[in-house]
Backbone as ProteinMPNN parsed JSONL, in Angstrom:
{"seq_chain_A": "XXXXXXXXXXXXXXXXXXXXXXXXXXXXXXXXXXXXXXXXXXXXXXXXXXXXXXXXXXXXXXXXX", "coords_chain_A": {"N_chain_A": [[1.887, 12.982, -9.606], [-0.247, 11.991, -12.074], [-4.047, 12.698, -11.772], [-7.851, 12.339, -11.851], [-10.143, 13.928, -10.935], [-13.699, 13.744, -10.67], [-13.962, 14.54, -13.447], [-12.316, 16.849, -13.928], [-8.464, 18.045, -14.723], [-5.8, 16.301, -11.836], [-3.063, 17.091, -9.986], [-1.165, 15.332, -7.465], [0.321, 13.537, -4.927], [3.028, 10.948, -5.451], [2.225, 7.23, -5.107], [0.011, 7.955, -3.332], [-2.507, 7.689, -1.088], [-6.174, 6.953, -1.403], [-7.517, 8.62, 0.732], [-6.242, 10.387, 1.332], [-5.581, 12.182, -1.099], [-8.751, 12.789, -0.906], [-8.86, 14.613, 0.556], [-6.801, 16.753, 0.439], [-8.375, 17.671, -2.045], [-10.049, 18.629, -0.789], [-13.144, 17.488, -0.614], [-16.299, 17.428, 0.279], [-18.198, 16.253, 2.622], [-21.919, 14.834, 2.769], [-20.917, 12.312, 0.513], [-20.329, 9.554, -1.938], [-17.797, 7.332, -3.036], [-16.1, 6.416, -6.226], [-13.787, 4.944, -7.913], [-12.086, 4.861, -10.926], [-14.364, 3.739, -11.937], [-15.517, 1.965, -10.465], [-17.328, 1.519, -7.153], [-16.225, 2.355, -4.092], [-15.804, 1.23, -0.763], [-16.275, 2.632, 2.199], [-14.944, 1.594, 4.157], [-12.543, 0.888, 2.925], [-11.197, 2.981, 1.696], [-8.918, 4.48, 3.08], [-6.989, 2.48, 2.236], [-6.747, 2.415, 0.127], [-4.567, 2.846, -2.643], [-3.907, 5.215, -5.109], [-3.533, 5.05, -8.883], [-1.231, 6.854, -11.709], [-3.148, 8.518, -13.532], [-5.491, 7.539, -12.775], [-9.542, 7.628, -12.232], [-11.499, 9.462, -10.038], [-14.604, 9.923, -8.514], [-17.006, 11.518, -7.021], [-19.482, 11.136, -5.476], [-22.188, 12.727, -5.068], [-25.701, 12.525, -2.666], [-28.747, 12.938, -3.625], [-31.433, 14.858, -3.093], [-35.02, 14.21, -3.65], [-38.409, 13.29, -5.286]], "CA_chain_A": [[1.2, 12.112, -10.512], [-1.813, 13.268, -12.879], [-5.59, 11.735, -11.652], [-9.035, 12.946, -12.577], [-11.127, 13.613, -9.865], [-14.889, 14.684, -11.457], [-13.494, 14.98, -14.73], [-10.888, 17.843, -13.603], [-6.948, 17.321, -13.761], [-5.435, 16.906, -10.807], [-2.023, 16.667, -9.291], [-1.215, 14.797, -6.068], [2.015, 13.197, -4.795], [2.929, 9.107, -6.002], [1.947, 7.026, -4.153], [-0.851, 8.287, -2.716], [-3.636, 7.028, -1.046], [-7.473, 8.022, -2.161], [-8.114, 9.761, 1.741], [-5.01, 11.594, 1.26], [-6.52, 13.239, -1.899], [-10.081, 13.829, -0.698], [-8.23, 15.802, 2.198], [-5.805, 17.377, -0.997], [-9.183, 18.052, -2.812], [-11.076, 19.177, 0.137], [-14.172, 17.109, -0.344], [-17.32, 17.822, 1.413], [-19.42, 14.782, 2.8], [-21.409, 13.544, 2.113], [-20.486, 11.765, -0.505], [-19.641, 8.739, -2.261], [-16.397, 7.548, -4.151], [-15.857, 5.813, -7.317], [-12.442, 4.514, -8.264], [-11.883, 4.258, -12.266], [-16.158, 3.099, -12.184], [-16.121, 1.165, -9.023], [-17.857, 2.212, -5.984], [-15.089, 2.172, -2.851], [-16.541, 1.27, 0.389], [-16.019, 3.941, 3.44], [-13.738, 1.155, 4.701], [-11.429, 0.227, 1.955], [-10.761, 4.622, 1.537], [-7.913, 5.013, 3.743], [-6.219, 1.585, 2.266], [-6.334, 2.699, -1.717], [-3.35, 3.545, -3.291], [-3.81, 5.725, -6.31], [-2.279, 5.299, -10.134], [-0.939, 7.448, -12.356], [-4.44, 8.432, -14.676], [-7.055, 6.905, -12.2], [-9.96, 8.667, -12.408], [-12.148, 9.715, -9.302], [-15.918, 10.331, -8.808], [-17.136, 11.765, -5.893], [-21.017, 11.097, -5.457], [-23.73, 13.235, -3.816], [-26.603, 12.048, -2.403], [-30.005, 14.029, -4.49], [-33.014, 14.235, -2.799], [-36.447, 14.128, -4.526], [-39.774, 12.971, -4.798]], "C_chain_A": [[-0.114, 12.772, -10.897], [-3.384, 11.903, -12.661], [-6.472, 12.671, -12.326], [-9.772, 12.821, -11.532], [-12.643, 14.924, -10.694], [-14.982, 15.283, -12.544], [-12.889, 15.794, -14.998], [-9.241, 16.771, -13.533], [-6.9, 17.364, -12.39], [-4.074, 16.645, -10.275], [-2.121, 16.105, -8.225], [0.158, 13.497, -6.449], [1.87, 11.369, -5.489], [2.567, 8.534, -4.758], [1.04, 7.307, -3.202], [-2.036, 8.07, -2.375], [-5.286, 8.086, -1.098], [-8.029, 8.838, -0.603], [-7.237, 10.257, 1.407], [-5.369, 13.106, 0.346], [-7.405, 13.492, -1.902], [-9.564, 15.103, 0.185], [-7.918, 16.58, 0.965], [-6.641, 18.225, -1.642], [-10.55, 18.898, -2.116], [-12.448, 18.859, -0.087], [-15.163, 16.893, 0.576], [-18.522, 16.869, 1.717], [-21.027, 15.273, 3.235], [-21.272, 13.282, 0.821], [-20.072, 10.477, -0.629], [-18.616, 8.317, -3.279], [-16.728, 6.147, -4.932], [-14.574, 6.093, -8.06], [-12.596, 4.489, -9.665], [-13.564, 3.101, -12.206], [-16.331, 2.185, -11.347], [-16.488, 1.766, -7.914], [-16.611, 1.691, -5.038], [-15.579, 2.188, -1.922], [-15.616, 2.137, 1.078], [-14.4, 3.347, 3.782], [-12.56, 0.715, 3.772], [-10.654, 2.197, 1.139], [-9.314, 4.917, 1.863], [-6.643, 3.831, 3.022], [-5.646, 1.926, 0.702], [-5.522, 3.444, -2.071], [-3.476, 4.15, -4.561], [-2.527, 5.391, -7.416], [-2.256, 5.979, -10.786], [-2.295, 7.366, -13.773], [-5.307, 7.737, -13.771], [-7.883, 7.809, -12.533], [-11.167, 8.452, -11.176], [-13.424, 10.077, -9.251], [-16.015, 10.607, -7.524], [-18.756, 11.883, -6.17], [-21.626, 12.055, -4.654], [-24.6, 12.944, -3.681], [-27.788, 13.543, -3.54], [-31.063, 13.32, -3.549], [-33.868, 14.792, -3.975], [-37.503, 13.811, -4.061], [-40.568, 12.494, -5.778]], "O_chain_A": [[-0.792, 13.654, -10.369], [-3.607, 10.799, -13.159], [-6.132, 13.548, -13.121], [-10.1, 11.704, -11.13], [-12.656, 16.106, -11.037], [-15.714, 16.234, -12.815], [-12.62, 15.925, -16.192], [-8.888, 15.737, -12.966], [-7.599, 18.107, -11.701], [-4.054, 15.432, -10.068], [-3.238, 16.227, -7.722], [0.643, 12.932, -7.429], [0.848, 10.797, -5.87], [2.565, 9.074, -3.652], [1.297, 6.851, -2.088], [-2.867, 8.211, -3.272], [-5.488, 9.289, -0.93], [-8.94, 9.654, -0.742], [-7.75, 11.17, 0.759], [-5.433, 14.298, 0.647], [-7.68, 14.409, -2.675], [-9.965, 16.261, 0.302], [-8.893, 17.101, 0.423], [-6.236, 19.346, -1.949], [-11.528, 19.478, -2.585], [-13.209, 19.793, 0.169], [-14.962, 16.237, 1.598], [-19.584, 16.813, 1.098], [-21.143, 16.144, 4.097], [-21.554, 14.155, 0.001], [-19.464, 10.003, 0.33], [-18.57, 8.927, -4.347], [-17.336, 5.157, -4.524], [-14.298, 7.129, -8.665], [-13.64, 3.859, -9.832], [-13.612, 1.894, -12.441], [-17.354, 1.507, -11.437], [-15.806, 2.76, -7.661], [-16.081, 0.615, -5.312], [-16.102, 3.289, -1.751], [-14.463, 2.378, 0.721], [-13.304, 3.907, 3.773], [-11.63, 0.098, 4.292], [-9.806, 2.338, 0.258], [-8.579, 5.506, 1.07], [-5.462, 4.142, 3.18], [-4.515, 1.759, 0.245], [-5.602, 4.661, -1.9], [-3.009, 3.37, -5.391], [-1.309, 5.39, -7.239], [-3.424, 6.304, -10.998], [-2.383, 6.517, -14.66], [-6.141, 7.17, -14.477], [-7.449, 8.822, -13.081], [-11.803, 7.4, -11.23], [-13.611, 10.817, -10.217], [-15.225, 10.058, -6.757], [-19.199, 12.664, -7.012], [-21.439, 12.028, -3.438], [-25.061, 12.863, -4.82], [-27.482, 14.666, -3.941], [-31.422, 12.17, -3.296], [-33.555, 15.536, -4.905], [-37.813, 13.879, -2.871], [-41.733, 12.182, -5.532]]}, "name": "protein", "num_of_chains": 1, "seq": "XXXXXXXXXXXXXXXXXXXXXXXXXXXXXXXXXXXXXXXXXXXXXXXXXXXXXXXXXXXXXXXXX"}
């Protein structure tokens, strides 16, 4: 199935839940996720089932001042 993680295609199997494809995508924490423009809590990660065209965000923290 075809997602968008960070505005890249990406393949990854049906059915598939959104830890499956950080693992898939090798994302490097930290970070936070955003489903199709919703934020995804830590705990609701392992439960989300991806669809065909979602599209993924993966946040980084920025420091400043």
């Amino acid at each position: 199935m075809k997602i968008t993680i960070n505005g890249q295609p990406f393949e990854t199997a049906e059915q598939n839940t959104l830890a499956n494809v950080l693992i898939e995508f090798d994302a490097k924490e930290p970070f936070a996720v955003a489903l199709n423009g919703d934020f995804v809590p830590r705990s609701q990660v392992q439960a989300t089932v991806l669809k065909q065209d979602d599209s993924v965000e993966l946040l980084s923290p920025i420091q400043g001042g």
